[in-house]
C-alpha positions in Angstrom: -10.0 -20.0 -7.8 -10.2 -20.2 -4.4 -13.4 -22.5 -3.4 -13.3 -21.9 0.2 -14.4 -18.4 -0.2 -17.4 -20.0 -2.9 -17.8 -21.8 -0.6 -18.6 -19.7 2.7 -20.4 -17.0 0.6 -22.7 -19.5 -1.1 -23.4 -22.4 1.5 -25.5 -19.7 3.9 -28.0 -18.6 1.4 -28.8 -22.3 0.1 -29.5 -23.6 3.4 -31.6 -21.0 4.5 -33.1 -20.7 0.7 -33.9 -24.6 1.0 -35.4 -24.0 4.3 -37.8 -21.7 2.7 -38.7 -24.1 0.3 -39.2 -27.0 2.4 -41.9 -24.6 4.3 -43.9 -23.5 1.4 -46.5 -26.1 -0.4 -47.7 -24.0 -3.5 -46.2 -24.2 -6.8 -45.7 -20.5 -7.2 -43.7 -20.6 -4.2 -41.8 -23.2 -5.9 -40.9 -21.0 -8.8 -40.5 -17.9 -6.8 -37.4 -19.9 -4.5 -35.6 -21.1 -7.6 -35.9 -17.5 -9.1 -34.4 -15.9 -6.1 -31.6 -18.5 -6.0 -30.9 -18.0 -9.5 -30.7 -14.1 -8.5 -28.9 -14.8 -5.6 -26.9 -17.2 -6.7 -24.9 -15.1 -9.8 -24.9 -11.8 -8.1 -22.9 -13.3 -5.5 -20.6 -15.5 -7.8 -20.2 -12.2 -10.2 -18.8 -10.4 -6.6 -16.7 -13.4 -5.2 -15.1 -13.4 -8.9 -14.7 -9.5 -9.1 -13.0 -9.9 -5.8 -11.1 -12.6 -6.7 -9.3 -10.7 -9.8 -8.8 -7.7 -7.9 -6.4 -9.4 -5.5 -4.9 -11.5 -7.6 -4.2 -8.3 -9.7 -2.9 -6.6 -6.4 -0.8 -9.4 -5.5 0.7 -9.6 -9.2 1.3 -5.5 -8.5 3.2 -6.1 -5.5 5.0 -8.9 -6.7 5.9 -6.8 -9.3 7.1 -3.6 -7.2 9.3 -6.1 -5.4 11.4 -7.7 -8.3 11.8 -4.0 -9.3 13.1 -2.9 -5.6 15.5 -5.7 -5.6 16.6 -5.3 -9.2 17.5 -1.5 -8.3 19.9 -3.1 -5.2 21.6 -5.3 -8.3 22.8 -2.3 -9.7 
């Protein structure tokens, strides 16, 4: 997996996520931030991993096309 990507999609939204709850005082508040980085949080992972499987399955397709280009010039 790569983590750098994680990485760069995630760290944004919990900063500025953590900003917002440093700035509000009530309790709802409270609950309301750690609900929305809770939504945040897997809809983005569920896309980065989506992502990440369709180019790894690209990559293994094209890989793949290769071997059988180069197997055809064997003949």
């Amino acid at each position: 997996m790569e983590w750098r990507i994680l990485a760069k999609t995630l760290l944004p939204q919990w900063l500025s996520l953590w900003l917002i709850q440093r700035l509000t005082l009530g309790v709802q508040d409270k609950i309301m931030f750690y609900i929305v980085v809770g939504l945040i949080s897997t809809t983005t992972l569920t896309l980065v991993i989506h992502y990440m499987s369709y180019k790894a399955r690209h990559t293994e397709a094209h890989q793949h096309s290769k071997l059988e280009h180069c197997s055809c010039f064997a003949d």
